[in-house]
C-alpha positions, -999 to +999 in steps of 0.1 A: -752+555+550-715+545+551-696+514+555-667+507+575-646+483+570-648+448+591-633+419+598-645+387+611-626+387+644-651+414+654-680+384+653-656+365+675-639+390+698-651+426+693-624+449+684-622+489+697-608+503+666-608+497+625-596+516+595-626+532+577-629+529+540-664+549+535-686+534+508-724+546+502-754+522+491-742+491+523-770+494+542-779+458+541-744+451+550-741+470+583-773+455+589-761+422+590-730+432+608-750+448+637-775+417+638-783+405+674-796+370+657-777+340+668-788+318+638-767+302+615-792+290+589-804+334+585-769+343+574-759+309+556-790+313+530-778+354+532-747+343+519-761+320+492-785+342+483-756+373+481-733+355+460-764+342+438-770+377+432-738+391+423-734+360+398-767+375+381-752+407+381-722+392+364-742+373+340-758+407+330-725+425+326-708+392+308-739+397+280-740+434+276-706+434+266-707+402+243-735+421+226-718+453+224-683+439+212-709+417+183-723+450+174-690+476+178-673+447+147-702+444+126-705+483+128-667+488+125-671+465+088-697+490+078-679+520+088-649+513+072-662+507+040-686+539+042-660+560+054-633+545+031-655+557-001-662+590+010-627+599+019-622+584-018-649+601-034-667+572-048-699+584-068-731+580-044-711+585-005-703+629-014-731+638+006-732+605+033-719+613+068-691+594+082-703+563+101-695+564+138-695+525+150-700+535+185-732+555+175-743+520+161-732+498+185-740+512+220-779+514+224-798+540+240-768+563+243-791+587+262-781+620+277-777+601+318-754+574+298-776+548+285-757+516+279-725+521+306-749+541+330-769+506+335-733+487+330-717+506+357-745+506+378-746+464+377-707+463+379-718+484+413-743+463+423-723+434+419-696+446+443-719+452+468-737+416+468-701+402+473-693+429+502-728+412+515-714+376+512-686+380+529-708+396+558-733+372+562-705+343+560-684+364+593-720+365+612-728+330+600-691+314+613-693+336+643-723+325+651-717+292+641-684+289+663-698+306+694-732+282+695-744+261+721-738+230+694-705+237+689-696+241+726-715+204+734-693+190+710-657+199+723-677+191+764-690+154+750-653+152+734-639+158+764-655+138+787-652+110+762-615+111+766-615+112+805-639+079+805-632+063+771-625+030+783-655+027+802-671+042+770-655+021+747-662-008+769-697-005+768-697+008+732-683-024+720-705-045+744-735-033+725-721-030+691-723+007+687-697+007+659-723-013+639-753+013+640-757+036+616-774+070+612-779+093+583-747+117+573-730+126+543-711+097+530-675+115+538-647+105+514-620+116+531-606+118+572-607+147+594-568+145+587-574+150+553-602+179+555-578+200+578-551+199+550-575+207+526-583+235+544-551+248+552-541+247+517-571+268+507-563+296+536-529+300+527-543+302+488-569+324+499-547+347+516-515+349+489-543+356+465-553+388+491-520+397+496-513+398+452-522+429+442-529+423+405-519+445+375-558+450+369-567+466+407-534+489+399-549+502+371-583+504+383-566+529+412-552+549+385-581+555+366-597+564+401-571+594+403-581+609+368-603+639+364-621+638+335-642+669+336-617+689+330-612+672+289-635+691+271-635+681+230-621+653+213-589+669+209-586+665+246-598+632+250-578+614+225-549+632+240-557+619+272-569+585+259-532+577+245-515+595+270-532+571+297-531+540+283-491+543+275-489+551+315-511+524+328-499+494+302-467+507+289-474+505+257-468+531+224-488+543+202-491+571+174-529+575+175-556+565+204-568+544+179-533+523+179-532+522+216-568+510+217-560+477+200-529+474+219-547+485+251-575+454+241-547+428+238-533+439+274-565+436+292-576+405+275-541+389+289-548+407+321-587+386+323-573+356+311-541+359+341-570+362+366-586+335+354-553+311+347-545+326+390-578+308+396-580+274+380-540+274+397-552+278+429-581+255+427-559+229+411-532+235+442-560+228+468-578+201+455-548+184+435-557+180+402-569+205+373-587+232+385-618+245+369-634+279+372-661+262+353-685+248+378-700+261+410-679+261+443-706+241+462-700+215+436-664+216+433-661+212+475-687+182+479-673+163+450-640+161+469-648+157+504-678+135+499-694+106+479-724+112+455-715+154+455-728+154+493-757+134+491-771+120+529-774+083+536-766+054+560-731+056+579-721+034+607-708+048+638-676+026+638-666+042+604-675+076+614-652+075+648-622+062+621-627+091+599-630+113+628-598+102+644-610+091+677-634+120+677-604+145+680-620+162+651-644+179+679-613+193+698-614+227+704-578+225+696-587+211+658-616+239+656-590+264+668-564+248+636-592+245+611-621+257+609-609+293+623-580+293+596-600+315+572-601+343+594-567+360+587-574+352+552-611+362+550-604+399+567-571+401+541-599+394+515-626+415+525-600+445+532-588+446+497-622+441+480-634+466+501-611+494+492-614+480+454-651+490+454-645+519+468-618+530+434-650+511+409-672+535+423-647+564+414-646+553+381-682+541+373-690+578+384-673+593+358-687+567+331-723+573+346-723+606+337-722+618+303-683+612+298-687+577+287-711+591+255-692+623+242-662+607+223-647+574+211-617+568+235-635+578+264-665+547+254-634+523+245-617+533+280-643+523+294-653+491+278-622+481+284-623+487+322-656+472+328-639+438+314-617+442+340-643+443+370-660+421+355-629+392+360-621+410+392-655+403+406-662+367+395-628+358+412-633+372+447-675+359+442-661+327+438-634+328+462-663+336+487-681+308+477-655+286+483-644+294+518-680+293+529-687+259+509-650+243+530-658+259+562-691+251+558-683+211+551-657+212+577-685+223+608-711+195+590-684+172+597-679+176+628-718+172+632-712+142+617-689+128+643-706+141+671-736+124+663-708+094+666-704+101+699-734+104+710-739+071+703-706+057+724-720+081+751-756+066+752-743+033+753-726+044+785-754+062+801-768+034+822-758+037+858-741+069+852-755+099+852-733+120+835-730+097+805-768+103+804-767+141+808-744+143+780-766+119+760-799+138+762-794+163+735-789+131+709-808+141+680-798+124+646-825+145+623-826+176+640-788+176+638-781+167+603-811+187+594-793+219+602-767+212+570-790+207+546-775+232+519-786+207+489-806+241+473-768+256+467 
């Protein structure tokens, strides 16, 4: 089944044409994007779940290539001193073969691959489960912005502002601003939450738009054909060839332009990781950390207690909520619907990233990635690169879904606020009391309950 690419304006407005970037192995995906369900909670725990997956998948890749690097030095040690001795002549070694570390190091290096077959196959994986996030989070806003609830909420805004000093009459009359309900104990103003997310849109998007040194490579080593090297003569031709194209570097030997390949991509991991912490640090003002979980990072900024629920008065909740405007539809359209441009820039250029790792976990599937030396280091060295390249769009995910996410609870927040100034109004006229029927605190604030992320 193939994938074409999507954006989230087609869960808002459908859209007669797309560029196609064909992928295989995304049926779940165009599943979700041909969904007829209008829930929110379905493709809010799809999204969790997706980006839970791909940080297993990451986990997986992160260990196999901690043990293999632990493994590759130890047997490098050995070889040398093996190999050293026979090329030496040392009594005991004239009839001991040379040691070949990567024979040592990579386990089951079976005829299908073995150890990058199942490597490439989670770097795979992994892509996909993000590809998945990001389309349960476009069905999930879609749905989330086209709902009944969110329509009440700019209608009871509204007609709040057309009768608001009746409203606010009675409202004060019966000392509405004293009552409280249960609601995340915000920490900051609706003022405050739509700067925060215009800051993480615009970082969101200059991230999409960057295309990094690693995703450059990544498309060159897509473009190679390496069928067509057939002994190690070839390879290590090819091996130094390739790496002083890709990284501009010199070397006499592969074996030369392996260690200074190593030291490029290492720089090239620790860059993506340095762009991260910058642009968390730039949207939440103060020293970013790639260290904890998105959900956690969000909450502990926009709330109190990392987003626990408890008693807030109404009065309090109107002040954060500046008068309520918070349930505009114009601070919807400003806000919350910000991420789009961003989230389809994103999405585009993951998707056609994928679609170059497949290219070249392909040729590392197959038996390529087992014949010689520089063909295993190549593509060590490439799967450290996906790996960083993954975990920063994963958590980018994360992180839009976790502030958009927030920014729609708070509006719940403030239109259970309302509903109290409304109700308060409601005697004696009856479209105060239409508008107050829906008033459910729990069954509101129960929809939000995201404490399992």
């Amino acid at each position: 089944m193939a994938y074409s690419e999507f954006s989230i304006e087609s869960a808002l407005t459908p859209r007669t044409a797309s560029k196609k970037i064909e992928l295989e192995g995304v049926g779940t995906t165009i599943a979700i994007l041909q969904s007829g369900s209008k829930s929110t909670e379905e493709f809010m725990q799809g999204a969790i779940s997706a980006l839970g997956n791909a940080d297993r998948q990451i986990m997986y890749i992160n260990s196999s290539l901690e043990a293999l690097n632990d493994r590759l030095m130890f047997a490098s040690k050995l070889a040398k001193a093996i190999n050293t001795s026979k090329a030496h002549g040392v009594e005991g070694f004239s009839n001991t073969p040379r040691l070949d570390p990567w024979a040592y190091a990579i386990e089951d290096a079976s005829k299908d691959g073995g150890f990058f077959s199942r490597l490439w196959a989670a770097i795979r994986t992994a892509c996909r489960r993000v590809i998945d996030a990001i389309a349960n989070f476009i069905k999930w806003l879609g749905n989330a912005i086209a709902g009944a609830g969110v329509r009440g909420q700019a209608k009871d805004y509204t007609f709040y502002k057309q009768n608001e000093k009746t409203i606010t009459k009675n409202a004060n009359a019966k000392k509405v601003d004293a009552q409280k309900f249960n609601s995340v104990q915000w920490a900051l103003d609706s003022k405050k939450l739509a700067t925060l997310i215009t800051k993480a849109a615009g970082e969101y998007a200059k991230g999409s738009a960057k295309k990094g040194e690693d995703i450059k490579v990544m498309e060159n080593v897509s473009r190679q054909n390496f069928s067509v090297m057939k002994d190690a003569k070839d390879y290590k031709r090819a091996y130094g060839d390739l790496f002083s194209k890709w990284f501009g570097l010199s070397g006499n030997t592969p074996e030369s332009a392996f260690k200074n390949a190593s030291a490029k991509v290492k720089k090239m991991c620790e860059d993506m990781n340095a762009q991260l912490r910058g642009e968390i640090g730039s949207i939440f003002g103060k020293s970013g950390s790639d260290k904890v979980s998105a959900h956690t990072l969000v909450m502990g900024v926009v709330s109190k207690g990392d987003g626990k629920v408890g008693p807030i008065t109404v009065g309090t909740m109107k002040t954060l909520s500046d008068n309520f405007a918070v349930l505009s539809e114009a601070w919807l359209a400003d806000n919350v619907k910000k991420s789009v441009s961003s989230v389809h820039a994103q999405q585009k250029a993951f998707t056609e990233y994928t679609k170059n790792v497949d290219k070249v976990a392909s040729a590392f599937m197959k038996d390529n990635g087992t014949k010689e030396n520089p063909m295993k280091s190549l593509s060590t060295l490439l799967s450290e690169l996906s790996r960083t390249r993954i975990r920063y769009n994963s958590f980018w995910t994360g992180l839009m879904l976790e502030l958009e996410s927030a920014a729609l609870r708070f509006r719940k927040s403030a239109h259970i606020a309302l509903k109290y100034y409304i109700r308060a109004a409601q005697k004696g006229n009856a479209d105060a009391k239409k508008a107050a029927e829906s008033l459910n605190d729990q069954s509101i604030e129960a929809l939000f309950n995201f404490d399992m992320m």
